[in-house]
Structure formats: C-alpha cells, structure tokens
MIDOSE-1310 file (N, C-alpha, C; in nm, 2 decimals, decimal comma, always signed):
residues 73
xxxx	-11,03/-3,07/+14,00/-11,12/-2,97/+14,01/-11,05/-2,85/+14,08; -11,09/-2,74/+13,99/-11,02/-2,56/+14,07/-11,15/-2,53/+14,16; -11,05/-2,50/+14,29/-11,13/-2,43/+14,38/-11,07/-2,30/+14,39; -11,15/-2,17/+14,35/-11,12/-2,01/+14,40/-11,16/-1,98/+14,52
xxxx	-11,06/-1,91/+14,57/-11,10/-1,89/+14,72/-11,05/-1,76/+14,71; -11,14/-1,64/+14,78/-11,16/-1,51/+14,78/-11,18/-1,49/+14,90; -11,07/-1,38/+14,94/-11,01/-1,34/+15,11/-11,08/-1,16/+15,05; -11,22/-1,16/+15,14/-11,29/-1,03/+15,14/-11,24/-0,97/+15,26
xxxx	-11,19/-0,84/+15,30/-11,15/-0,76/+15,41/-11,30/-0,68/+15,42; -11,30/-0,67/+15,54/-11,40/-0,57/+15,57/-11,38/-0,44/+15,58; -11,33/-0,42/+15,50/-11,36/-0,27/+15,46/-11,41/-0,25/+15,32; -11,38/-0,39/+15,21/-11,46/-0,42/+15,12/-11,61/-0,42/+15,08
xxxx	-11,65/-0,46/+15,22/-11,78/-0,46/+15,17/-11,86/-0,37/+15,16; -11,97/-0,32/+15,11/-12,03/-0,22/+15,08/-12,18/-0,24/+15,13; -12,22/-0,30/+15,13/-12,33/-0,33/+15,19/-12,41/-0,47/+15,19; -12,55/-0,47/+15,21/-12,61/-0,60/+15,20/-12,71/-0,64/+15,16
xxxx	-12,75/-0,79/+15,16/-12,86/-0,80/+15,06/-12,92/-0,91/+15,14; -13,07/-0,93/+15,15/-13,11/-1,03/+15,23/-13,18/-1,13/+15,10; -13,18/-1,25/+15,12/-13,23/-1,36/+15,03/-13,40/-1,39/+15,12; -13,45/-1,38/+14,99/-13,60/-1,44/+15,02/-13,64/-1,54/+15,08
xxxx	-13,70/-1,57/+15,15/-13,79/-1,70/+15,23/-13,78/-1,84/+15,11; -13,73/-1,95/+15,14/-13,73/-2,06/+15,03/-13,67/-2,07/+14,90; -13,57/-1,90/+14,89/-13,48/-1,92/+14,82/-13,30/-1,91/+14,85; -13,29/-1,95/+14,95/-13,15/-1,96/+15,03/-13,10/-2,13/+14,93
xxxx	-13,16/-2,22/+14,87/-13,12/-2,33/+14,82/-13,05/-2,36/+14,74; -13,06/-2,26/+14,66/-12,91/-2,29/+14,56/-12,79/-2,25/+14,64; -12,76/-2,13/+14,71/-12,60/-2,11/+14,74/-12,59/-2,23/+14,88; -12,73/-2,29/+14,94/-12,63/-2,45/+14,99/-12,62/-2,52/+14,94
xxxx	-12,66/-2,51/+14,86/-12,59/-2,63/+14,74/-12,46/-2,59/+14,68; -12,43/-2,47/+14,66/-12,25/-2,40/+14,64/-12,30/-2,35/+14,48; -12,39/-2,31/+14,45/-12,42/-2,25/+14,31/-12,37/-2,12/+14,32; -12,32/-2,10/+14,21/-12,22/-1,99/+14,24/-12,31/-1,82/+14,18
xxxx	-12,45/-1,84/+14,15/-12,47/-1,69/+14,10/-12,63/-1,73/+14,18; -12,69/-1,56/+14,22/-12,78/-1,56/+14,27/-12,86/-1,49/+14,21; -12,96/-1,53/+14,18/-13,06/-1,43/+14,06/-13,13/-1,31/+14,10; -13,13/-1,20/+14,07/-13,25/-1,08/+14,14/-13,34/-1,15/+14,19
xxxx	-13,45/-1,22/+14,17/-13,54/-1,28/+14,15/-13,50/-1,37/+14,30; -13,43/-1,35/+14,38/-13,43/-1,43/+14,51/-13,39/-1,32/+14,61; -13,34/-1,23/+14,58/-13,29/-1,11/+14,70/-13,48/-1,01/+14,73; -13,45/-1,06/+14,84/-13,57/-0,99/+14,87/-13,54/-0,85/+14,92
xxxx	-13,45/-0,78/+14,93/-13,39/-0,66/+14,97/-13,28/-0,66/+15,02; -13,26/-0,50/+14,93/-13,09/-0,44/+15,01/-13,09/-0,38/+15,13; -13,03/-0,44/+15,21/-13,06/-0,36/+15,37/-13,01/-0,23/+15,40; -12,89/-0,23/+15,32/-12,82/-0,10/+15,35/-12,69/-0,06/+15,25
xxxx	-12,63/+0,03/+15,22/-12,51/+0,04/+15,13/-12,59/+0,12/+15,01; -12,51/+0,20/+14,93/-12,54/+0,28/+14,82/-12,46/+0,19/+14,72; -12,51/+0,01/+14,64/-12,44/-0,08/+14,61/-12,44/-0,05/+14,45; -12,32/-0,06/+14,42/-12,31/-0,05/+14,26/-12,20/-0,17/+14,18
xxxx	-12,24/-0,15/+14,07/-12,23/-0,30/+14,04/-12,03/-0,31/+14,06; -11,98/-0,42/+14,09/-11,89/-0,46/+14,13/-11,82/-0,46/+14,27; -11,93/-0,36/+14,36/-11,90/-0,38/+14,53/-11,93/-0,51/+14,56; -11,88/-0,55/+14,71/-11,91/-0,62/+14,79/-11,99/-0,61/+14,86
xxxx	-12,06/-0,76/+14,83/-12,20/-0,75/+14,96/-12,18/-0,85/+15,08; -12,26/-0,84/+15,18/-12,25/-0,97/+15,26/-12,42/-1,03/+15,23; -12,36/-1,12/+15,24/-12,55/-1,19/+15,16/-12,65/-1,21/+15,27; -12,71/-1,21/+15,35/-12,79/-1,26/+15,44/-12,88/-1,37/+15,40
xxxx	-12,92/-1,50/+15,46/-13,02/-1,52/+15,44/-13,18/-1,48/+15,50; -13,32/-1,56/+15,48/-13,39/-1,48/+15,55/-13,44/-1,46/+15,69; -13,36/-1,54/+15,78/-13,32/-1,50/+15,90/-13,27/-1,44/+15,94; -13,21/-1,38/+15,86/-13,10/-1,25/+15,87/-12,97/-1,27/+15,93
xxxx	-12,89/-1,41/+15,92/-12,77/-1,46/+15,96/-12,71/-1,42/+15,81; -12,61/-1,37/+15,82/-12,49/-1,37/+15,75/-12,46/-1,52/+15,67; -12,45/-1,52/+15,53/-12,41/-1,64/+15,46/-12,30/-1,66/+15,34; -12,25/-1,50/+15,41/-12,10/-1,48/+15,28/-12,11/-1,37/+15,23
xxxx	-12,03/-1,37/+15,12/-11,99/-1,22/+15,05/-12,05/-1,24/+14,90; -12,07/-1,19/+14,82/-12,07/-1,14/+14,67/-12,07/-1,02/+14,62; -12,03/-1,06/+14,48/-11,99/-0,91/+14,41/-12,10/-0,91/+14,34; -12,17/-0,77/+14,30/-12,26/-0,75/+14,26/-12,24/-0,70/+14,13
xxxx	-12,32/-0,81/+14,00/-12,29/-0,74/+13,89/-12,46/-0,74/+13,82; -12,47/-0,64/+13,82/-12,60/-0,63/+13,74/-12,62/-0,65/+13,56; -12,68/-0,72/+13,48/-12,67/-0,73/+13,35/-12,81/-0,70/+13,31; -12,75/-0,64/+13,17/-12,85/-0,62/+13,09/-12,97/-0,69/+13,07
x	-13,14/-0,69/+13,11/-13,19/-0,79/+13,07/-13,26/-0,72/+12,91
C-alpha cells in the first residue's frame, strides 16, 4: 500500500473551511475527498481552486489541510 504524505508550510495556506455537524465522518475514517455538501462554511481567505485550506471540524478544532478543487457539476 502507497502512503502520500504532504508537508503544507504555513504560509501555504489560504484559508478555511468548517465541516458541518455529523459530517466530520468520512475524513476519520481517512476518506480522502470532502463533498461541498458537508462544508458548512468558509471562515475566512479569498479561496480559489487549488489553495490550501485548513479544514476545521464543527467544533472549530483544526483537522488538517486540503486543496480545494472545485468541479464542474
């Protein structure tokens, strides 16, 4: 099994994103993409697609980084 491991500097990141109430469950499980449809808001940053975010869940603790790619629906 490949494990990727991504060393984010903070000055990378661009801003943040908080995850909705009851949807924090897939990234502990280590699922690797997070759907619009669970970010209950961007807290801060002017974010475009391929910045770095730090993800909050909805306690508002810090739960990592992602890159933000938005797709066509």
């Amino acid at each position: 099994m490949k494990t990727a491991v991504f060393i984010v500097l903070r000055g990378m990141i661009k801003g943040r994103v908080q995850l909705k109430k009851n949807k924090e469950f897939s990234i502990q499980r280590f699922h690797p993409w997070i759907f619009s449809g669970a970010i209950e808001s961007k807290l801060e940053g002017a974010i475009m697609d391929g910045d770095w975010v730090t993800v909050c869940l909805s306690r508002g603790e810090s739960s990592g980084a992602m890159v933000i790619i938005r797709m066509a629906q």
